[in-house]
N, C-alpha and C positions, 0 to 999 in steps of 0.2 A: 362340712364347712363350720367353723369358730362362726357362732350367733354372735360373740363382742363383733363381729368381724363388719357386721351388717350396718350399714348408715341410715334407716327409717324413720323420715323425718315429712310426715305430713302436712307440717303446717308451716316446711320449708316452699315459698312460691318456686322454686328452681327443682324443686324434687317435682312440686305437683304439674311441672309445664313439661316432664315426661318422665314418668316413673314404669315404663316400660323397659326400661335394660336394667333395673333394680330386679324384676319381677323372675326374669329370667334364675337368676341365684333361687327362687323359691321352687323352682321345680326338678332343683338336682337332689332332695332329697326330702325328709320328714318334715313336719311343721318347724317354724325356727321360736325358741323361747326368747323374749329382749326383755329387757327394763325399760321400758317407757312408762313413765306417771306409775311403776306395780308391774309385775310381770303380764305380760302378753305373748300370746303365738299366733304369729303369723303365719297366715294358713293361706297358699299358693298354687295348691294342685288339683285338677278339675277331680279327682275322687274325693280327698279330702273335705275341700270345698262343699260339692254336692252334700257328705255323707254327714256333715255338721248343719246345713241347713233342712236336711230333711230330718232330722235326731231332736223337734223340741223338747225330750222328754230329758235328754242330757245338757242340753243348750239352749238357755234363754235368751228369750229378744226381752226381756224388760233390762232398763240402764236403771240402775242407781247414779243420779247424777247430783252434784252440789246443790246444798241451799240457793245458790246463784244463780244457777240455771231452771231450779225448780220454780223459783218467785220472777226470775224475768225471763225465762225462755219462752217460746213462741207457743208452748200447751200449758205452761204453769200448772205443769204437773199431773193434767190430766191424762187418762189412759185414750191410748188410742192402738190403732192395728199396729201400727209397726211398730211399737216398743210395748207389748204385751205377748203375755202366753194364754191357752187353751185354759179353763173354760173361756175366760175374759174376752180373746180373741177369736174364738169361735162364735161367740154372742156378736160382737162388733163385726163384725165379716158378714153375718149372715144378714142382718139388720140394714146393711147397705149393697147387697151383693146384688139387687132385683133391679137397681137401677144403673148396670152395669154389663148389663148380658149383650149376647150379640145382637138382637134384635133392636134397643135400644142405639146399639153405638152405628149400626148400618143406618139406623135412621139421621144421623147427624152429620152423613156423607154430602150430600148436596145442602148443606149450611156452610162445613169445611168447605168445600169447594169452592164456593161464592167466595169466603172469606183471604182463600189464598188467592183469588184472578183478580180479586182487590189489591191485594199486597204488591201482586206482578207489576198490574198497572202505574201504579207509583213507581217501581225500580225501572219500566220503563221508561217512563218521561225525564227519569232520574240519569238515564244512561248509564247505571249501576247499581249492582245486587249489592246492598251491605245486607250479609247472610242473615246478620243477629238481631240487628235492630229491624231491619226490613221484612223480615221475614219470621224466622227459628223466635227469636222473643217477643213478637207480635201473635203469632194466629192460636198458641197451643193458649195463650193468656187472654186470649177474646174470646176461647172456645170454653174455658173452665170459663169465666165470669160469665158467660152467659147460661150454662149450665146453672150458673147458679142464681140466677136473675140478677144480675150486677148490670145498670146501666152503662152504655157504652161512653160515656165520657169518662168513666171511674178506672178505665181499665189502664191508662198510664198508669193512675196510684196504684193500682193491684201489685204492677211488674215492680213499681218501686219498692213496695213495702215487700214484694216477694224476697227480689234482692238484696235487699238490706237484711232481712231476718235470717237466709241462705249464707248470708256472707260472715253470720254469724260464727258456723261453724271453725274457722279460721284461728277463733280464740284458743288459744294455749289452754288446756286442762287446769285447771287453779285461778287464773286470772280473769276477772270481771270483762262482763259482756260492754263493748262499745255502747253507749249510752244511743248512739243513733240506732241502734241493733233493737233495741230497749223502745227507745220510741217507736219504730216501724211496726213489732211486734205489736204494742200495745194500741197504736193506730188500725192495726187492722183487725184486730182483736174487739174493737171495740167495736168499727162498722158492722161485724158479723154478727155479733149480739146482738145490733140494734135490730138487723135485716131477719135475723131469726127469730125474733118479737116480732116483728111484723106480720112474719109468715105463719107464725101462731092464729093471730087474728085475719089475716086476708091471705088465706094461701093462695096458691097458684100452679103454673103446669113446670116450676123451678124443680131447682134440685134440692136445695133448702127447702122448700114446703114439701118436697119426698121424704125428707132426714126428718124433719117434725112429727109427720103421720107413720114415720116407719115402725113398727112393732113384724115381733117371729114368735109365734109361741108366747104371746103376752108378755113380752119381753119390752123394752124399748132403752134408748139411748138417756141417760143422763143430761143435763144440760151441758154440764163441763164438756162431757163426752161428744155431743153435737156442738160444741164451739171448737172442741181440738180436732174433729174431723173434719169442720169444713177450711179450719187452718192447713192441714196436713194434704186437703184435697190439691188448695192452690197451691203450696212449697212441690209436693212432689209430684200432682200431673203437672204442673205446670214447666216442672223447669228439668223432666228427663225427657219429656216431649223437645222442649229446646234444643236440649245438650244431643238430639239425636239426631236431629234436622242440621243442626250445625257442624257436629265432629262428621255425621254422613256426605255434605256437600265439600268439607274439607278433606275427605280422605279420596271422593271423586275427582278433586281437581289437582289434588296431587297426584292421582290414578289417570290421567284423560284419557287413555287407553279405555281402561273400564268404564268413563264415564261417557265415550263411544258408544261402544259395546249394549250399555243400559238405554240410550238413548232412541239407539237402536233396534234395539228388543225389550220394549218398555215390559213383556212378559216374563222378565226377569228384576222385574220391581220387588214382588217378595220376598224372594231370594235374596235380591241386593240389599234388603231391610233389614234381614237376619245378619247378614254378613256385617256392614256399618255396625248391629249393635254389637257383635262378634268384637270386631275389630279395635274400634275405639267407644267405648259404652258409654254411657251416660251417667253411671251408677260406679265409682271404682270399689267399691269394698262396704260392705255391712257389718256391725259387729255382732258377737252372742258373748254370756256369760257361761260357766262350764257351773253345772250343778252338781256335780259331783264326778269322783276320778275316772277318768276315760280316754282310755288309749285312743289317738286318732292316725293312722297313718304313720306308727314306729313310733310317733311321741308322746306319754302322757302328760298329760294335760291335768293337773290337782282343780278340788273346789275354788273355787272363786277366782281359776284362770281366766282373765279375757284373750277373747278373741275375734283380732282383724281377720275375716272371711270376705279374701281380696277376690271378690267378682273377676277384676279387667283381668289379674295372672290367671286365674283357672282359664280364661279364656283365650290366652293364650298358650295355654299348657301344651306342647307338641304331644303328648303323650293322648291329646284327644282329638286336635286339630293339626294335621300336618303344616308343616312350612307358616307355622301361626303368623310371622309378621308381613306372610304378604297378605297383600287384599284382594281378591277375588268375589266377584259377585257371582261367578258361578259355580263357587266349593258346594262340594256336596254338604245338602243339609244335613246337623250333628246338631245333638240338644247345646245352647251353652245356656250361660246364668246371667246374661245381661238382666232380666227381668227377677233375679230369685230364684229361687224353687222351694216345693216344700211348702207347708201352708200359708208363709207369708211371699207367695209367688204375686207379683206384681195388678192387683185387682184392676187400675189400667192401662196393662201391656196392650188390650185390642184398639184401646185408643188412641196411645202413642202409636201404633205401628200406623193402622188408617193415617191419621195427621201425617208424620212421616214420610208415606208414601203419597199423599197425593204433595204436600208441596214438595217434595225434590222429584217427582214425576212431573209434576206441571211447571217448574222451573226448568226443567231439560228440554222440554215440549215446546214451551213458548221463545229460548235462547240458545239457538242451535249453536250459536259460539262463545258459548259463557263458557269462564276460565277463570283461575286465580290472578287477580289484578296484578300482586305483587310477590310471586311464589316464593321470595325469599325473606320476605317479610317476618319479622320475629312474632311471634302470636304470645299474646295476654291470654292467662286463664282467670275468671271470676269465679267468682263463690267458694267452696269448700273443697277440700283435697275428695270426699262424699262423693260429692257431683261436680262433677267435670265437663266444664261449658266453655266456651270463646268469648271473649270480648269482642272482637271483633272480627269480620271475615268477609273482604271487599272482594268482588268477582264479577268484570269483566263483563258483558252483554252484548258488546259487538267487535 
C-alpha cells in the first residue's frame, strides 16, 4: 500500500469518533512511514506493536516536546513513569510500586463497592443510567481522590481539572495550549503542592503521605517528581478506568445478546473485562522515539523516527484475535495491550479492571432491563485521540 495513500488525522474529531476501519489498512502489511509534524511509523500489528514496546533499549518513552508544552503542560517538565527510560524509570516504578500490589487494591473492594450502590441509587430514583456522568466519570475519580486524601466535595474540581488538562491533548503539535488547559493544569497543580506540604508535616494513611515517606535503596522522589506523579496518578487512573466503564457498557448494549449472556453468568465478568478492553480500549496508541536504526517488522525505522504504537489495531489485528470486530465476552483469553506491555505495562491495570468489574457487574445485577436509551444516537468523544472516552451514554432502567 502507497503510505501517501493513508489519511491519519488524530486530532480530526471524525477520525477520532471511530478510527477502526483506518486500523484495518495497518495490518495488511509492514509498519507505514507518513509525514506528520517529521516522519512517523505507524505501527499496527499485534507482533510489531508487542516487539517495540518491550525493545526500551531501541525505543524510548521519553518525548522531547516544545517550550510550550514543557512550561505549561500538566508536568512542566518533570520526569515521570510514562515518559522516561531505565535507570530513571526503573527508580520511579519501584518507589511507587508497594502501594499498588494486590493486597492493597483487594483491600479497596468493599469502599468501590459502597461507592458504586451509591452511584446506582441516584440512577435509580433518576429512572436512568447516564453511563458517564452517573457512573464511569464518577466512581474511578472518587476512588483516586480518596486514595489520595482529597476531601470529597473537591472531587467535581478534580474531574474538571482532569478534563480540561486530558483535553489538552487535542492541540495540534506547534500550536499553544488553550489557556483554560493552562489554567486547569496549573489549578490542580497547585492544590497538590499545597496537599503535599501538608503531608510533609501531618502525614496520614493517604496515598500522598505514602509518596512522601517512599524511598527503595535510599533513593526517593524528587519534589517535581512527586508533584508530576500525583498529576499523572489522577489524568491516567482516572480517566482509563472511565473510558473502560463507559466504551464496556456501550459495547454491551450494542451486544444485548452478550449483555444477557453476562448478566447471566456474572462468572464471566473477567473475561467480559478482558474482552471490553480488547474490543474498544481506553488507551488508543502510545508513542516511542527510535534510538537508533532498527528494522521492525519489514520496515526500517532511522534514528529519531517517531512512533505511533497504536494499541486499539494490534488489538484488533486478526492475525492474533480471530473475527477481531466481533465482541464476545467468551473469546478465548489471548494476551492483548490495552494496558501496555513491557516495562511500562499499566502499574494500575489491577485497579482499573476491579473498578470495571464491579460497576458494570453491579449495573447488570441491579437493572435487569437496562438498555441503550437511544441506540441510534450519534455519540460525542471527549478528550484526546490518546484516550478514548464518551461524552455521554444514556441507558434505559426499566
Amino acid at each position: 500500500m502507497n503510505s501517501s495513500a493513508l489519511e491519519f488525522n488524530p486530532w480530526n474529531p471524525e477520525f477520532r469518533s471511530n478510527p477502526y476501519p483506518f486500523y484495518r489498512q495497518l495490518h495488511d502489511g509492514p509498519p507505514r512511514l507518513i509525514n506528520l509534524f517529521g516522519q512517523v511509523a505507524l505501527v499496527g500489528r499485534f507482533a510489531d506493536v508487542t516487539a517495540i514496546l518491550k525493545d526500551h533499549t531501541h525505543f524510548s518513552s521519553y518525548q522531547t516536546r516544545p517550550p510550550e508544552m514543557e512550561d505549561n503542560g500538566p508536568f512542566r517538565g518533570a520526569t515521570t513513569m510514562l515518559f522516561s527510560d531505565p535507570p530513571v524509570h526503573t527508580r520511579l516504578r519501584r518507589l511507587v510500586s508497594r502501594d499498588f500490589t494486590p493486597r492493597r487494591i483487594r483491600e479497596m473492594e468493599p469502599r468501590i463497592r459502597e461507592i458504586t450502590n451509591q452511584l446506582l441509587d441516584d440512577a435509580a430514583k433518576k429512572g436512568e443510567l447516564e453511563v458517564m456522568s452517573g457512573l464511569a466519570n464518577a466512581l474511578p475519580v472518587m476512588v483516586i481522590a480518596e486514595m489520595l486524601g482529597v476531601p470529597s466535595e473537591l472531587y467535581a474540581q478534580f474531574k474538571h481539572w482532569s478534563d480540561e488538562v486530558i483535553a489538552g491533548g487535542n492541540t495540534i503539535p506547534g500550536a499553544p495550549l488553550p489557556e483554560h488547559t493552562i489554567r486547569a493544569g496549573d489549578e490542580l497543580r497547585a492544590y497538590l503542592f499545597e496537599a503535599i506540604e501538608h503531608r510533609r508535616k501531618n502525614p496520614g494513611p493517604d496515598l500522598i503521605s505514602a509518596l512522601v515517606a517512599a524511598h527503595a535503596d535510599g533513593e526517593t522522589m524528587t519534589e517535581d517528581e512527586l508533584l508530576a506523579f500525583a498529576v499523572l496518578l489522577l489524568l491516567a487512573g482516572n480517566e482509563t478506568t472511565t473510558n473502560l466503564i463507559g466504551n464496556g457498557m456501550l459495547a454491551l448494549g450494542r451486544n444485548p445478546g452478550q449483555m444477557e449472556l453476562l448478566r447471566r453468568n456474572p462468572e464471566l465478568t473477567p473475561r467480559a473485562i478482558e474482552e471490553m478492553l480488547r474490543y474498544d480500549g481506553p488507551v488508543q496508541s502510545t508513542s516511542r522515539n527510535t534510538l537508533s536504526d532498527t528494522e521492525v517488522g519489514g520496515t526500517m525505522l532511522t534514528t529519531g523516527t517517531g512512533c505511533f504504537v497504536i494499541l486499539a489495531a494490534a488489538n484488533h489485528d486478526p492475525a492474533q484475535f480471530p473475527d477481531p470486530e466481533r465482541f464476545d465476552i467468551t473469546r478465548e483469553p489471548r494476551d492483548h495491550v490495552a494496558f501496555g506491555d513491557g516495562i511500562h505495562f499499566c502499574i494500575g491495570a489491577p485497579l482499573a479492571r476491579l473498578e470495571g468489574a464491579i460497576a458494570i457487574g453491579a449495573a447488570l445485577a441491579r437493572f435487569p432491563k437496562l438498555r441503550l436509551k437511544n441506540p441510534d444516537a450519534p455519540l460525542t468523544y471527549k478528550g484526546s485521540y490518546f484516550l478514548r472516552g464518551l461524552s455521554q451514554l444514556t441507558m434505559a432502567v426499566e
